[in-house]
N, C-alpha and C positions, 0 to 999 in steps of 0.2 A: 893319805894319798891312795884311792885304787890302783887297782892292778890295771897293765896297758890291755887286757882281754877282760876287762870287767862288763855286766851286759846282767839286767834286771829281767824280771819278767814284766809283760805290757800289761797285766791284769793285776798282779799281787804285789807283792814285794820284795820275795825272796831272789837271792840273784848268788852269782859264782862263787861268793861265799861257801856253799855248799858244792862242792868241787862235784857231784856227780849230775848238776842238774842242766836238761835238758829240753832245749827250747823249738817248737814248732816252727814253721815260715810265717807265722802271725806272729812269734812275741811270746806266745804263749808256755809257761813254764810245764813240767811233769809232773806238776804240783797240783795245778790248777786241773789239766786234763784229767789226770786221774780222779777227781773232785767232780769235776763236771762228767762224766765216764762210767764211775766205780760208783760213787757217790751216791751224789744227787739223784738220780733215779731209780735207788734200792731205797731213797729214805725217805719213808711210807707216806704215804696220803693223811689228812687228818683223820678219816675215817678208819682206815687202817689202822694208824697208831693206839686210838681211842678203842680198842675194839684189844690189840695189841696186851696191852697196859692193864687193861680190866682182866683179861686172863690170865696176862703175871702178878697180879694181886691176889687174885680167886686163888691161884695156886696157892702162893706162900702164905694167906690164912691159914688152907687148909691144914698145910703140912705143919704149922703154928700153934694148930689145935690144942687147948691142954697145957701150953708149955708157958714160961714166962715170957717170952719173947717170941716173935715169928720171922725173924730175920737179926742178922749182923751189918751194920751199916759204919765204914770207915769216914771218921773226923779229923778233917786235918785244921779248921778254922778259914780253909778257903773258903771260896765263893762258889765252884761246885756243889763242893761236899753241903758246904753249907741249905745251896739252897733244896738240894736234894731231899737233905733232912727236914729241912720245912714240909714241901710237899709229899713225901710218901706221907708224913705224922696228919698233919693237918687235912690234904686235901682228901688221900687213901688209908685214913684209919690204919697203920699198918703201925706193928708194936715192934721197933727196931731194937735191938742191945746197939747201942752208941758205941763203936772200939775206936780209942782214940790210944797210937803212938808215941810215946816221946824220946825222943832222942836226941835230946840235951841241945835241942837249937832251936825252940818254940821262942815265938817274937811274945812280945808282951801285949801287942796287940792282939795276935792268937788265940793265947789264955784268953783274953775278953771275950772273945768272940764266941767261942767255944761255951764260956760258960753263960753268957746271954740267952745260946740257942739252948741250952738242957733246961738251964732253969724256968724261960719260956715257954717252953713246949713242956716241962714236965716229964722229963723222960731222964734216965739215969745216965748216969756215963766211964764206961772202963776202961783202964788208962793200962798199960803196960809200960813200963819202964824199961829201958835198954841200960846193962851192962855198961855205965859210962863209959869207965878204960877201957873194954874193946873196943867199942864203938871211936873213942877215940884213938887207937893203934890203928884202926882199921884203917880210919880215914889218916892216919900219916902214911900210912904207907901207899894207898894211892897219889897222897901227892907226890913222895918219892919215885912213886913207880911212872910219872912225867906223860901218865896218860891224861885227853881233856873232861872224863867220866869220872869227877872225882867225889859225885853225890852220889856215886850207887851204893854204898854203905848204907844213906840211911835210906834210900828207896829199899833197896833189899829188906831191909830189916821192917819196914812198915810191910812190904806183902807177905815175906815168912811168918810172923807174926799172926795175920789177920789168918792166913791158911792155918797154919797149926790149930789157932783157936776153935775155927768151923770144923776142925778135923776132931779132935780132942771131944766137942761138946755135941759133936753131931747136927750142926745145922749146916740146912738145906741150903740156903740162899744165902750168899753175901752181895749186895749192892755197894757198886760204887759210881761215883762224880764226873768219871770219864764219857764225853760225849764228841758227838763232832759238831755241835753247834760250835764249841768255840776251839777244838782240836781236832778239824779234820784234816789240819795236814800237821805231819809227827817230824819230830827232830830229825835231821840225817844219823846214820849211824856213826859218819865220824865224829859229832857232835858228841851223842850222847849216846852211848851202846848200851844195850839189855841191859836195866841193871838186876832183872832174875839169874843171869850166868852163874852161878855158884862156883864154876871151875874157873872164870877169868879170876873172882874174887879170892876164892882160897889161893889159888896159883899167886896172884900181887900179895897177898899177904903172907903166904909161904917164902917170898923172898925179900919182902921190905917189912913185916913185921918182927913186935921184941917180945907180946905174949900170945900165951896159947886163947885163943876163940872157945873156952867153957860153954859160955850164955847166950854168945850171939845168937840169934835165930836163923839161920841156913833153909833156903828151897831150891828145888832146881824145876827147871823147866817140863821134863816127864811128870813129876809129882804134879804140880799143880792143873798143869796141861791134860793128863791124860786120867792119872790115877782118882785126883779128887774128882773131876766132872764126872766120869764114865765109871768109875767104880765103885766109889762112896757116894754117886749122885750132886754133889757140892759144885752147884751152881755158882757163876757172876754174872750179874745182871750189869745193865747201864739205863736204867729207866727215863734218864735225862734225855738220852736218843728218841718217846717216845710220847715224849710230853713236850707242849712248847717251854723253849728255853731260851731268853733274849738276856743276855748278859747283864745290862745296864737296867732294864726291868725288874731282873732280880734284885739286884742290889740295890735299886730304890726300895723294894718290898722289905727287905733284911733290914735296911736302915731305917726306917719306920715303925717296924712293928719288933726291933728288938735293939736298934741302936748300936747296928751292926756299924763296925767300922772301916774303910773299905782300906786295900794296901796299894802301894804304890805303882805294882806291876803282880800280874800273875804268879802263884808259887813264893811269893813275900813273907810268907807264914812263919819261914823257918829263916831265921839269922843268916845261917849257912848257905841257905839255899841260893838269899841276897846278894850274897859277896859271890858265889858263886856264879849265878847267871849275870849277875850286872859287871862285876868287874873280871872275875877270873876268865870265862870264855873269852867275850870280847876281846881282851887287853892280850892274855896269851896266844890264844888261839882266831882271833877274828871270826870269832862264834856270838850273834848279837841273835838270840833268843826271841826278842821281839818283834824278828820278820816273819819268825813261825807265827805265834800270836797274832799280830797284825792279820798275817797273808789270812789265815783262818774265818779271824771276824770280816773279812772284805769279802771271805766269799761266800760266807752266809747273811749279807750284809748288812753287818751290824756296824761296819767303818766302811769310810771311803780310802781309795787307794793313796788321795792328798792326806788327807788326817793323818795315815799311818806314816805318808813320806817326811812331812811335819815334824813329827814327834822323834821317828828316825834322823832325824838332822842335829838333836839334843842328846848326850852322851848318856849313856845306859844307867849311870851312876852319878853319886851323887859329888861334886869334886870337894864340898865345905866337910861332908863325913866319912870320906873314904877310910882315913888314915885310922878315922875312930874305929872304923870297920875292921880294920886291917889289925889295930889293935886285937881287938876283941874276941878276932879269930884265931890270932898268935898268942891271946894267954888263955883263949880256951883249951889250946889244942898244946896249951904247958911248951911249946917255943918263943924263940925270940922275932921279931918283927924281921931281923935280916936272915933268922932260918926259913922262914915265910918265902919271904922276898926271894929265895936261894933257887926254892923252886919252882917261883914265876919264869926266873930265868933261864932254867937248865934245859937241857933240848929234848922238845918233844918225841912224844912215843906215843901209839894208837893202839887201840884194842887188839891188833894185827899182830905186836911185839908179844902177847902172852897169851897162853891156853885157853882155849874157848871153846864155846859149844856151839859159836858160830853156821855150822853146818848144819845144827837140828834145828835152830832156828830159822834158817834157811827154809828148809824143809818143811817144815811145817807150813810157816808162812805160805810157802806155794801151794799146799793140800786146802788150806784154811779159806783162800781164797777163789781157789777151781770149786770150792764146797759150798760160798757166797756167804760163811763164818766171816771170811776178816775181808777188810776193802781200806785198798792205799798200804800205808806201811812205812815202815821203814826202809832206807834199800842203800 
């Protein structure tokens, strides 16, 4: 049943759901303006791009020279990452080191995919393992902690990660999947909050954890922000922004020429991730993921506004294997299904209830975008 002040936007799909969003005298959402605004007319010409692209390549040979690899490229067995790594390898001869993640929530379709695309392409691939038992304290205690952020565990731990390693080995460039062909409008923050905060993270685990964090990988926002670009030089690219990138084109190409297999929504990769955006948002928090998505592809138009409203009329999840779901994450995470269940129930709390760095990111955010570095955001 909607709320009696419920109200969509007339262009996308995203609607009051997101409690800070704001609508024009057309209909039109802060979603979509900003897109149309911020957007669209900084994201370059084809000629530009192509010109763009070739200079971020020249570079990262260069600084390549000599070494075994010329850049760091993150694998998650999505369909960004994934096609990313097709085209830098294939189209721009570029010699990536593959760093792939794992943090004990890899789908088995993933594994597939992952290892299609290495063994295809011929290129090698480094895996880093996460600390199980942290990793798993970690994420109990965000559920405990009754916030609706409760993947930023393993977000955290794939960018700390990736940054240490560029920091450690000294490379210049890491690339990654991130683009606005099909993410240019970003989660609200009550959704989903920074999950680089390092101090929201210690802070919920400082009071809903039972071990100490030895292995975990920890970054904060300064480090990677400021220290690695401007002081070590350590670049992130999004080269997806600069090459054409049509969703549904990709992954005919991926399923073709490596029998890539496609997942059921965005972000599917990871088990966790599943249960999380399909049932955990929605169901506690009336956070349905898919209008982000959706709204995104309408307005780079790869969907129509019907198609997404369509598919938005069929529940997030799947209702024949939720319970297997629900299982699965209750004996991964060593509870019981009604401890699970305990804190579906129990009353909500927002990134607002615990220590943050809220403020620097704030801050920044507004420098990044007076700069014409960052466009849109979170807010």
């Amino acid at each position: 049943m909607q709320e009696k002040n419920y109200k969509i936007c007339s262009n996308c799909v995203m609607d009051t759901s997101d409690s800070k969003i704001i609508f024009d005298s057309d209909g039109l959402c802060d979603h979509c303006n900003t897109f149309y605004k911020d957007i669209e007319p900084k994201w370059m010409s084809d000629v530009q791009n192509t010109d763009k692209i070739n200079r971020l390549v020249d570079t990262i040979k260069k600084e390549g020279k000599g070494k075994d690899f010329d850049c760091i490229m993150g694998m998650s067995g999505g369909i960004d990452s994934s096609y990313l790594l097709y085209t830098m390898k294939e189209e721009y001869d570029l010699r990536p080191l593959v760093f792939h993640v794992d943090a004990g929530w890899n789908s088995q379709i993933a594994v597939n995919n992952i290892e299609r695309l290495i063994d295809g392409l011929g290129l090698d691939l480094y895996t880093e393992v996460i600390d199980w038992e942290e990793m798993k304290d970690l994420q109990l205690a965000y559920f405990k902690s009754g916030v609706s952020h409760i993947d930023s565990p393993q977000d955290h731990s794939f960018f700390a990660t990736m940054y240490k390693f560029a920091s450690k080995y000294n490379v210049k460039t890491i690339l990654t999947g991130g683009n606005y062909s099909t993410e240019c409008i970003r989660n609200p923050l009550e959704w989903m909050y920074y999950q680089s905060d390092s101090i929201q993270l210690k802070d919920i685990h400082r009071q809903y954890g039972s071990i100490d964090l030895k292995q975990f990988p920890v970054t904060n926002i300064l480090w990677h922000k400021i220290y690695l670009p401007y002081v070590r030089k350590i670049k992130t690219i999004r080269p997806l922004d600069y090459i054409p990138y049509i969703k549904e084109d990709a992954m005919n190409l991926l399923v073709q020429k490596f029998g890539y297999q496609e997942y059921p929504q965005k972000h599917f990769e990871s088990r966790f991730t599943r249960f999380y955006e399909s049932y955990w948002l929605p169901k506690r928090f009336g956070y349905d993921t898919r209008k982000i998505q959706y709204s995104s592809l309408i307005l780079t138009n790869q969907m129509t506004r019907n198609e997404a409203l369509n598919k938005l009329s069929e529940l997030p999840y799947n209702e024949d294997s939720i319970k297997n779901d629900f299982q699965y994450v209750g004996n991964k995470l060593s509870i019981s299904v009604d401890e699970l269940q305990s804190y579906m129930d129990m009353p909500k709390k927002t990134y607002k209830d615990y220590r943050s760095q809220d403020s620097i990111y704030r801050i920044g955010a507004l420098g990044m975008r007076l700069l014409g570095i960052e466009r849109g955001g979170k807010r």
